[in-house]
C-alpha positions in Angstrom: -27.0 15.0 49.5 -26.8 16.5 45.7 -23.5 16.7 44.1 -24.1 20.4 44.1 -24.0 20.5 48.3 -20.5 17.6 47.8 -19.0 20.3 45.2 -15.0 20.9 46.5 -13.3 24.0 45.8 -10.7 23.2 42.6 -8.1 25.5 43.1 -7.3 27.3 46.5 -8.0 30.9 45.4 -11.3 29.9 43.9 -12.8 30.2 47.2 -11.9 34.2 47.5 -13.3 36.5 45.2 -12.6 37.3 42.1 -10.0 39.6 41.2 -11.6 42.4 40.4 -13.4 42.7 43.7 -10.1 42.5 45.5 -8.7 45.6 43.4 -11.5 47.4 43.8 -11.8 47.0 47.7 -7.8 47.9 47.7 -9.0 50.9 45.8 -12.1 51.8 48.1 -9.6 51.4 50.9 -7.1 53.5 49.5 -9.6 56.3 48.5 -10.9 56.3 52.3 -6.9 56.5 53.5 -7.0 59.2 51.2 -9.7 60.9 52.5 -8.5 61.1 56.2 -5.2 62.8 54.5 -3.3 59.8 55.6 -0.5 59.3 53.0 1.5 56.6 54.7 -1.6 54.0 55.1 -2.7 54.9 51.8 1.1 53.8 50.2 0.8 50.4 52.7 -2.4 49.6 50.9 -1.0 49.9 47.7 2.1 48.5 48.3 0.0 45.4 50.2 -2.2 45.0 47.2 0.3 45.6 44.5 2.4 42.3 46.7 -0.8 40.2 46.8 -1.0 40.6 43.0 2.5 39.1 42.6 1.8 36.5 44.4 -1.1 35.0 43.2 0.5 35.9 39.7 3.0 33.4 41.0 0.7 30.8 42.9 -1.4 30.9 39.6 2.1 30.5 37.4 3.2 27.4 39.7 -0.1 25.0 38.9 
């Protein structure tokens, strides 16, 4: 087997997406909430993703 197939993740959030792809599916998400005229989801998602971003600010902060 290469040592590309053995490669092991480095840190635990390298194996999500980058950080930019999680803010802008928050944003598609929000913008669809939006859309249906539902304020309360589209707060939760914002508030959900604003939460996720302090903590991987921490996580990130702790290594």
């Amino acid at each position: 087997m290469s040592s590309t197939a053995r490669h092991r993740v480095q840190r635990w959030y390298d194996a999500f997406p980058p950080r930019g792809a999680w803010r802008a599916l928050g944003g598609l998400i929000a913008f669809g909430c939006l859309a249906a005229r539902d304020l309360p989801a589209t707060l939760a998602v914002i508030v959900a993703f604003a939460v996720a971003e302090v903590v991987f600010d921490a996580a990130e902060s702790r290594r």
